[in-house]
Structure formats: C-alpha cells, structure tokens
N, C-alpha and C positions, 0 to 999 in steps of 0.2 A: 558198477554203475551201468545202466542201461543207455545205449546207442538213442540216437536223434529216432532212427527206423525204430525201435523196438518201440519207444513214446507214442508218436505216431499212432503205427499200428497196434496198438492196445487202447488207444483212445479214438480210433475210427471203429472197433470193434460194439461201442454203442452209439454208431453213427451214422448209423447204413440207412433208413428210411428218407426218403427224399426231404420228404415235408422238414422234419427234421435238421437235416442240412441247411435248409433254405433258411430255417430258423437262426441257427449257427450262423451263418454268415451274416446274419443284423445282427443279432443280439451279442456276442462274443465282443466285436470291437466298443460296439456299447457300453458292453458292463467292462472293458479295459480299460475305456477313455474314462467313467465314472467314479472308478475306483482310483485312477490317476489326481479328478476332479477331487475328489475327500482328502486325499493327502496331499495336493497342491493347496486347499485351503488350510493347511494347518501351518501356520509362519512358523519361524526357526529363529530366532534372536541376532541370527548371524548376518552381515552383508557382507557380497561380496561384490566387486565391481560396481559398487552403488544398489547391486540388484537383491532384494532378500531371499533366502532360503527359504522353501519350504519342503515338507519331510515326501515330496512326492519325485523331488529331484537326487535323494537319497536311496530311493528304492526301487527308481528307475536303474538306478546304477546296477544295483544287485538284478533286477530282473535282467538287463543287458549283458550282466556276464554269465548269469545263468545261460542265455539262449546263446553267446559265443561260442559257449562251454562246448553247448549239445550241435553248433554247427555254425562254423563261423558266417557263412553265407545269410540264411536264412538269421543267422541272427544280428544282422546289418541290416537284411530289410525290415527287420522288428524294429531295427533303432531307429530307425527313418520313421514308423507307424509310433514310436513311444515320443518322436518329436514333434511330428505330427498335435500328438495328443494332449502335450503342453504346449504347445502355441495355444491349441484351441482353448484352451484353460488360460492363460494369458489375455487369449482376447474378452473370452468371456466374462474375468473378472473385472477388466479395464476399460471395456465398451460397451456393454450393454447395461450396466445398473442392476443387471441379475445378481442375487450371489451364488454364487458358483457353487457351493457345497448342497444349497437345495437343486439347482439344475443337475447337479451331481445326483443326489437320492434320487430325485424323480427318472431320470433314465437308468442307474440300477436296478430300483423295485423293478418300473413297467419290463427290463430286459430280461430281467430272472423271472419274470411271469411266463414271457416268451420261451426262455429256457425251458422251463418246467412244463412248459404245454408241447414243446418240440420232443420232450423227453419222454412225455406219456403218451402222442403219436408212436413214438420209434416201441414205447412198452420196456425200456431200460431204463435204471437210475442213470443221473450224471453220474463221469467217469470218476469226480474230485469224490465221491462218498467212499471210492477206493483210496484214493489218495490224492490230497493235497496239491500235489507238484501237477496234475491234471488242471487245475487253475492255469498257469501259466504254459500247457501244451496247447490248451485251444486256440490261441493265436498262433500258434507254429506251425498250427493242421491247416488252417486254414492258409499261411502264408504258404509252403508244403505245396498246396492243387494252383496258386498261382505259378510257382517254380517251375510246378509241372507241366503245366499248359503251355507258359513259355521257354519249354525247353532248358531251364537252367538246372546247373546239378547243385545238391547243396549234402 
C-alpha cells in the first residue's frame, strides 16, 4: 500500500504548470461537491432520526476512511470539506426550488472542462487515467499545500 507522501507526489507529478494548478483549485472541490450532489440525490428507503438516507451519506463514509486510512490529520480536514458539501446539498435541495442533481451535472460537466483545459496547458493526462484512486487524492493534494502553508503536519 502506498504512503499518503508517495499519493501526493505521484499526483503532483502532472501538476506542476501554474495555470494548471490554479485550475485544480476550482475545479477539484467542484467536481467533489457535484459528485456528492448525484448521490445525495439518489434517496435510500431507509430513515433515520426522521431524516432519509441517501447513497451520498454512504460513500462519504467509505471515502472518509479511505483518507483516515492514508492520514488521519489531513483526513479530518476532508471530513469537515465532505460536510461542508452536504450541507450544501441539504440546502440546495430544500431552499432554493433547484434540483439538486441538475445543479449537480451542471457544475461537474462545466468542472471536468476546466479540468481537461488545465491538463492540456500542463501537456499531461489527468493522474485518475493511471489509476482510479487519483480521484479521490485530488482533494488530499490540494488540502496537503493548505497543511503546508499553515504549518501543520499530517
């Protein structure tokens, strides 16, 4: 199993062009919170505490122990960002009269555009066409330079 560091730096290796970066930093939490947004809208049969399930509070779980897994610090301030991202899903479904799942598509296509133009500045494929688990390091890289900046170790 690979180190939180090995992750990281194997997925900053096509990440180095500025443009690029700056890209990363919209568009990653974007296509998080969006992807969160499709499977907060998919209900679950089940209630609990009066409140319904849906399959985005299921797989928030798993992504949370994924990033515990790789470091328990850094993966604390993912959970604080992963509740963050269903509040916002909460509110959006229950305030505004949007539905959520089209507010959802709409900021994954336009984020993965972003992506895709950050990636062909940098002149690298994204990391995830190696592997998968790149998906869910983009938020770790990015949380990772906050860490850093603030001095904390993770």
């Amino acid at each position: 199993m690979k180190t939180v560091d090995q992750w990281l730096s194997e997925y900053g290796e096509s990440h180095q062009n500025k443009t690029n970066k700056l890209v990363h930093w919209i568009c990653v939490p974007l296509i998080f919170f969006s992807i969160v947004g499709l499977l907060y809208s998919i209900k679950l049969p089940w209630v609990a505490g009066g409140y319904s399930l849906n399959v985005a509070v299921l797989a928030v779980v798993f992504a949370a122990l994924y990033y515990l897994r790789l470091s328990f610090s850094l993966g604390l301030a993912l959970i604080v960002f992963i509740l963050v991202c269903l509040s916002l899903c909460y509110l959006i479904e229950n305030n505004t009269g949007l539905p959520l799942w089209l507010v959802s598509v709409l900021i994954f296509v336009l984020a993965w555009i972003g992506q895709f133009y950050g990636h062909k500045v940098e002149g690298k494929k994204p990391s995830f066409f190696k592997d998968l688990q790149f998906l869910l390091i983009g938020p770790m890289w990015l949380m990772s330079f906050i860490f850093k900046k603030s001095g904390i170790q993770y």
